[in-house]
Every structure is written in C-alpha cells, then in structure tokens.
N, C-alpha and C positions, 0 to 999 in steps of 0.2 A: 504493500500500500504506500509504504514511503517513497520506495523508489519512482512508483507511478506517478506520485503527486510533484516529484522533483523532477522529475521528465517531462511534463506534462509545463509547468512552469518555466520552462527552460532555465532552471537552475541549472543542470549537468547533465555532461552529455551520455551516451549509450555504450554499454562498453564495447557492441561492436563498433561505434567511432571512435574510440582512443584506442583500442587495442593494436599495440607495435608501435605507439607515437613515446618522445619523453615524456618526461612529465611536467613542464612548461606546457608544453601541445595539449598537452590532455586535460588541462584545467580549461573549462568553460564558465568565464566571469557571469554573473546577471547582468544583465543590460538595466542602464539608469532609467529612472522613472521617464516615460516620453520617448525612450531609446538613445539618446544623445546625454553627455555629463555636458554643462552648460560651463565655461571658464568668463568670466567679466571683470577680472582681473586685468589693468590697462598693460601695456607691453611696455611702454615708454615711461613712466611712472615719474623721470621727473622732468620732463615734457609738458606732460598732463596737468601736473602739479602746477607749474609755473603758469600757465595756461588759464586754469580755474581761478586765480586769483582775481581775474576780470570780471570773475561770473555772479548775480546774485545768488545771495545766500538762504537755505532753507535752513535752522536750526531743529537737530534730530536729538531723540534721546538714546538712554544706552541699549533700549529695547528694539527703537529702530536700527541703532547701531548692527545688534545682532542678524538683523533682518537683510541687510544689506551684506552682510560678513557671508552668511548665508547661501546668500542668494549669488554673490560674488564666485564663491568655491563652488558652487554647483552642488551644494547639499538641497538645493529647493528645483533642482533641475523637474519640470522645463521651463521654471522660471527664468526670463531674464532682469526683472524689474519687477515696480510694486503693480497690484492688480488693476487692469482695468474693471467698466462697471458691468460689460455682462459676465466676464469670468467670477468677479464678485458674488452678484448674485446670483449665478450656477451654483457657486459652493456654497453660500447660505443655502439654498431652496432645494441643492440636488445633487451634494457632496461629490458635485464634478466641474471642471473648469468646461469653458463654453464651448472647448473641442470635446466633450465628453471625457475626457482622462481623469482619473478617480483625484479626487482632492477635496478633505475635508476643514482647509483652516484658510481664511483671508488672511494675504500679505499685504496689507496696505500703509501710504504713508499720509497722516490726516496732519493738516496745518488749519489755522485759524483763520478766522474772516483778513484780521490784517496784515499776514503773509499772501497770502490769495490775491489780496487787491496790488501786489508791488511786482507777481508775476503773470508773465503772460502766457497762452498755449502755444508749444515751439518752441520756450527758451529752455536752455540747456543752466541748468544749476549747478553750487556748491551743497552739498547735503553735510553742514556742518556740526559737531557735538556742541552741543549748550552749555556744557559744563565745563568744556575744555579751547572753547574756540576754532580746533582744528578739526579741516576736511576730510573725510575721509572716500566721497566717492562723489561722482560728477551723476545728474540728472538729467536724460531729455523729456520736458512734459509734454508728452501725448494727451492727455483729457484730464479732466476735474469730475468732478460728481460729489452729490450730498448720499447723505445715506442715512438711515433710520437705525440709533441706537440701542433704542429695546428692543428692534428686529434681531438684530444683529448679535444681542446678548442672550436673548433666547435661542436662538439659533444656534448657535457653537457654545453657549454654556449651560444653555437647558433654564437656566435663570434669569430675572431682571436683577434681582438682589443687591444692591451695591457694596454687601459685604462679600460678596465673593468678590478676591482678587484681581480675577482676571474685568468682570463687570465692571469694577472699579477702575479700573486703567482703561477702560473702553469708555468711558465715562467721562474719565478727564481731558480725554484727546480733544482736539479740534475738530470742525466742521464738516468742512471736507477733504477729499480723497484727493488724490496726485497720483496720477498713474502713467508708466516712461519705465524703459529699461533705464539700470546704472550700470555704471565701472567704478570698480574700488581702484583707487589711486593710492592709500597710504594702510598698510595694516596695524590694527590696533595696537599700543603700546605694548599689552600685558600677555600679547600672542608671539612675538618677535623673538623671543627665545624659551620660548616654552617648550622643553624636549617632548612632551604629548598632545603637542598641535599639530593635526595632520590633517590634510584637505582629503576630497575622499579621491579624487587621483592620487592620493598619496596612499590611501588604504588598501586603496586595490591593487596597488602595486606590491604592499608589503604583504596581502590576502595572496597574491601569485607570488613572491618570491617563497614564501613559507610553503605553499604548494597545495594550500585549502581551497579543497571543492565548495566547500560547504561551509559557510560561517553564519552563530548567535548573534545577532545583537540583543546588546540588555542595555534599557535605558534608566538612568537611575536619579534622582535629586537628593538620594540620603546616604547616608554610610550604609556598607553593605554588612548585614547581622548574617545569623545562621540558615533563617528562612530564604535570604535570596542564595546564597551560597549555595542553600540544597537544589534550588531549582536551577540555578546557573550550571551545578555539574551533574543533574539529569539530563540539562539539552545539551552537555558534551560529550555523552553517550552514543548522541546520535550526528553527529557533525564534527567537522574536521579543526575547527576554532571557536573561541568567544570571543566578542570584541564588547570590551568591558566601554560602557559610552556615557560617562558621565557628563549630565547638564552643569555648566560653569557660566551660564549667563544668567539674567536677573531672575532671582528668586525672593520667597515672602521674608519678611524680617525674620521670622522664627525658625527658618531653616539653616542647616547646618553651612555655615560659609563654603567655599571651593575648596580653598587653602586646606581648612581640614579634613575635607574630605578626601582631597588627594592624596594626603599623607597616609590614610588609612586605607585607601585601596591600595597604594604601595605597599605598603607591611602585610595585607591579607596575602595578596598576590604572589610574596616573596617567601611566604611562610605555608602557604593552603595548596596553590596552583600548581601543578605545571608547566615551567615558563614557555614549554615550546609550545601552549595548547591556548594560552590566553593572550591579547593584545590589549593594551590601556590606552585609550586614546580620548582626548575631552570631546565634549558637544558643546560648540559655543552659541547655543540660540539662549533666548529666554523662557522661561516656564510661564505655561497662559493657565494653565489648572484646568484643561477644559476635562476633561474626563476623556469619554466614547471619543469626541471628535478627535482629540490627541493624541490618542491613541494609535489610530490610523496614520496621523501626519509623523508619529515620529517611526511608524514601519516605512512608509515612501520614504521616509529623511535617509534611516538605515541600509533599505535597500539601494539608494545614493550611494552610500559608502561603501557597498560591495558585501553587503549581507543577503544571506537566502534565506533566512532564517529568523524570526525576533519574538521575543518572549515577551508576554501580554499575562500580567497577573493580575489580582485580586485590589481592584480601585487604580488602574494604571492612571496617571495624571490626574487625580482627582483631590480631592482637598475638603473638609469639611465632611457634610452628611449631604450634598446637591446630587452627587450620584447613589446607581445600586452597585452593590459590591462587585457583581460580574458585566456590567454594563458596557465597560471597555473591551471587553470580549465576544458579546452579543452584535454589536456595532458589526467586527467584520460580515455577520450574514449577510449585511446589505450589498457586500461585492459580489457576485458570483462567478461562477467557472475560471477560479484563479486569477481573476481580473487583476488584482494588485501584483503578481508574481510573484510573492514574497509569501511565505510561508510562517502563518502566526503557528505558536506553540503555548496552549491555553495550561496555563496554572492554577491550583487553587490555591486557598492559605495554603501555608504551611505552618508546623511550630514544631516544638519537643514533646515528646512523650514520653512519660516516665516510666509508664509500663511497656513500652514500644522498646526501652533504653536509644531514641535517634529519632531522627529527623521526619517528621510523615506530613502526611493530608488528612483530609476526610478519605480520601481516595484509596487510603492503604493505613488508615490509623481504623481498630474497631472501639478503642475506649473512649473513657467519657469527658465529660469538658475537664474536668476534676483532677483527671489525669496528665492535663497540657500544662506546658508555661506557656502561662497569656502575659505579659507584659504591655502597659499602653506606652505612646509615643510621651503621653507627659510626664507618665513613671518615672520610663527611662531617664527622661531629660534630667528628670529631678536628685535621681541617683549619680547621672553624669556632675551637675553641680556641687553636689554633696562631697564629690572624691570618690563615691563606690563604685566599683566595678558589678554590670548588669551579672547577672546569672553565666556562667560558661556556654551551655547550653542555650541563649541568644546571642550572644555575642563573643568572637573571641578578643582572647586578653589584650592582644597589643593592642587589636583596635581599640576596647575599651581604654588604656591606660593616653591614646590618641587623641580622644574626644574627649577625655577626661581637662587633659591638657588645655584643649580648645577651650574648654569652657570655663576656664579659672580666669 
C-alpha cells in the first residue's frame, strides 16, 4: 500500500526504473508545488540595491519580512509575489489559487489609506522594515484591492475572535492589499550566518547528496519532548530521512524563543538521533495559529523543500481551544486523489504509560487515563521556572536542564 501510494504521487521511482542506475540516478526528487522551485533572489544585489534607493518606500513588518524571505527562496513556490484578488479569494472560498492549485493560506501585503495614496499602479517599490529602516526587497505593483476582514478571519481561522492571535494581527493590518511579484535584494541580518539556514535548493541538494528517497518533515514551534520524539522515529521507520523544520519566525509572546529552542534540538539530536538519519534545518516564516488551514500550507511549504512525506498531529498549528483536536488532519480529505503529492502521516497523542513501561497512543496503549503522564503546557512551564526538571518520561534531561536555563 505504501509503495503504491509513493508511486502513485511520484514520490519515487519503480524499481524497474533504477534498476543498474547509481545511486544519484536512482533518486527521484518531488517536484515543487506548481512543478517549478521559484528563485526571486536578484542576481546583481548591489546593482539593485543602489538602484532602489530612488524608489518609494513601502514600510513592512517582521511578518511581512518573512513572507517575502519566503516567497524569495521559493518555499511558497509558485508564488512569485504577494497575492492578487482572484487568487485571494480562490483561497478564502476554495482552498485553491485561481489556476486551481491546492493552497490554503493568503500571502498578502496590506498598507494603509496613506501609503496607498503616495503610490501608484506600475510603480516599482522599496519594501522597507519599520523597525530597522533597511530594504530588503524591491516591489512591482500590479493591483490594489480592499478586502473584508471578518471574511477573511473566519475563513482561515474559523474565528472572528480578536483574541486569537493570528485574528488579531489581521486586525491591525491596513486596508488594502498590494499585489506584484518581489526580489529580495538584501538577506536578513540574523540569517547571514546561521549554519541551519538552508533555502530548499539547498535541501534538496543535501536530500540527494545523503541519497534519500524519501524524507519526514516535522514542523515544530516548541521544544521537542518525548511524544514528538516517539512519532518522529515511527515515521523513520518508514523513510529514508527526517528533516527536523523548526518555525524561527514571529511567534506568540508565550512561546519558547528560537535561540532556545535551537539549542535543545541540538543536544536531543546529538544525544537520541542518528546523525546520518536526521537533518536540522530552520523555517523562517511566521506562525499564523491557523489550525486545518496551516496545516496544509506548511505540507506544500515542506514539500518545497524536498519532503514526500510530513507528519500532521494532534492540534497541528492550533493554539487555544478554536480548533478540534484532529481537525488539522480531517482538512487533508478535502484534497483528493493525491492532489497535494505529498504524503500526510496522521498521529494521534501520544504520552507515557506506566503500565505500557514507553511511549504509546490510544492506538497501541489498552490502559487507563490513570495510567499516562499527562502533563499541561502550563505545568511544564511552571516547573521549567521553578529549576525542576519535567518527568524523564516527557522530557529528556538535557533538554530539560536547556529550557530550564532559558527561563531563568
């Protein structure tokens, strides 16, 4: 059945077509969402640069930042730029852009009445950071459009709420919309030498140097405990890699910063893993918290990066109580017959069982709640505070003594 469904997806090829080939030959990559990886990266960069300074200025934030970062690398292929209004509203009303190609999250860049009035349709921009002055990628504006808010937050967040985070930043944005391909002209400051920034041409190339047919992605915004740990090396069971894909763009005040997060999938990795079976490599977008729809946009994101494979658990991007617990997982039936090419790998919880003595589900645990360690997120936190280290059995030690760190 697996094999079928990897065939069938053109994940990998038959082995009567590699049979007698090397084994460079015989790897068959996924092809990127749309069939083409998108590059908007300028080739002349300080050309460009010099260039832009003439140009009016649009000031962006760090979430647009990401979106352009993105979109630049070809992690949003076959984006080239932010959306126009029927692809817009394709993906509101029909979780496809206006060619029909599966997508469920707008990229758009909203400015206010009085940025709007200072440019015109046809001019080519600076898309400047707000907080720092400096450019990072040139604009041509193709069209403008307004757009309805509470449409818009119902739609991809299921809520009007303005306590959901993501609602709330859709909230504050400006009016309307600006739609035009970019080029990034300047890479972000804190990306420049980060030894685990890899564009996904860059994945895919270390995906074929390593010689995996088949690679997980797992996407994360928390420290990784025991429960992802079990499901991450159940889907290494069945595939040739994990590509460990941590989110390091903006996230909610209460979540665990980058910096320490990094440190502790470091030491899990170096201590748990594998090293020829796992790759650590950041996700530089933002977290939208949308739940179901997220879910989807961060399998296309993965499958970008030269994954066949991604693991979808229990509240995947979700946040609060605005989702159902498997809702991120129900979502995929709306694609059918392999429409996405990327192969979701559905998890339930997981936890410890004492009478199990390891790691289960529902799926393979028969005892009783009584039996688990359930630990909450505020628990935890409160124990990290404190200096205790969580239970062994959620957590391992070094991460523990990691976070612990973090939080002093």
């Amino acid at each position: 059945m697996y094999l079928d469904t990897a065939l069938s997806c053109g994940v990998i090829r038959s082995i009567a077509e590699t049979e007698g080939k090397g084994d460079s030959e015989m790897i068959e990559q996924i092809k990127p969402h749309g069939g083409i990886l998108i590059n908007r990266i300028a080739d002349d960069k300080g050309k460009v640069i010099s260039a832009a300074k003439e140009l009016p200025v649009i000031e962006v934030d760090s979430w647009n930042l990401s979106d352009i970062e993105m979109i630049a690398i070809g992690a949003l292929s076959p984006l080239t730029g932010f959306m126009n209004e029927d692809d817009y509203h394709y993906v509101l009303e029909k979780m496809r852009l206006a060619n029909g190609l599966a997508w469920s999250i707008p990229i758009t860049l909203a400015v206010d009445d009085q940025t709007y009035k200072r440019i015109n349709i046809g001019d080519t921009v600076q898309l400047q950071c707000k907080n720092t002055g400096v450019t990072y990628a040139i604009m041509k504006i193709q069209a403008s459009y307004t757009y309805d808010k509470e449409l818009e937050a119902q739609c991809i967040y299921g809520t009007t709420d303005i306590l959901h985070p993501g609602v709330k930043k859709l909230y504050e944005r400006g009016d309307i919309y600006l739609a035009g391909p970019i080029t990034m002209i300047r890479q972000r400051i804190e990306r420049a030498n980060d030894p685990y920034y890899f564009t996904p041409a860059q994945t895919r190339q270390e995906f074929l140097s390593r010689g995996w047919s088949t690679i997980v992605g797992f996407q994360t915004r928390n420290p990784v405990h025991r429960a992802h740990e079990y499901i991450q090396k159940t889907a290494l069971e069945i595939v040739d890699g994990l590509f460990l894909n941590p989110l390091v763009g903006d996230i909610k005040q209460d979540d665990v910063p980058a910096d320490i997060r990094m440190e502790s999938y470091q030491v899990l990795l170096e201590n748990y893993y594998p090293a020829d079976r796992v790759f650590l490599g950041i996700f530089p977008a933002a977290m939208r918290y949308a739940g179901p729809r997220e879910a989807i946009f961060h399998a296309i994101i993965r499958k970008n990066y030269g994954c066949t494979h991604f693991i979808v658990g229990r509240d995947h991007a979700g946040v609060g109580n605005y989702y159902g617990s498997y809702d991120a997982q129900k979502i995929f039936s709306f694609y059918k017959d392999n429409e996405l090419e990327i192969i979701p790998l559905f998890f339930e919880h997981s936890f410890y069982c004492n009478k199990c003595q390891g790691m289960a589900s529902n799926k393979t645990c028969p005892h009783n709640e009584s039996d688990r360690l359930s630990l909450s997120g505020t628990k935890v936190r409160e124990m990290l505070r404190l200096g205790y280290r969580p239970p062994i059995e959620f957590t391992r030690p070094e991460v523990a003594d990691i976070l612990i760190k973090g939080f002093s």
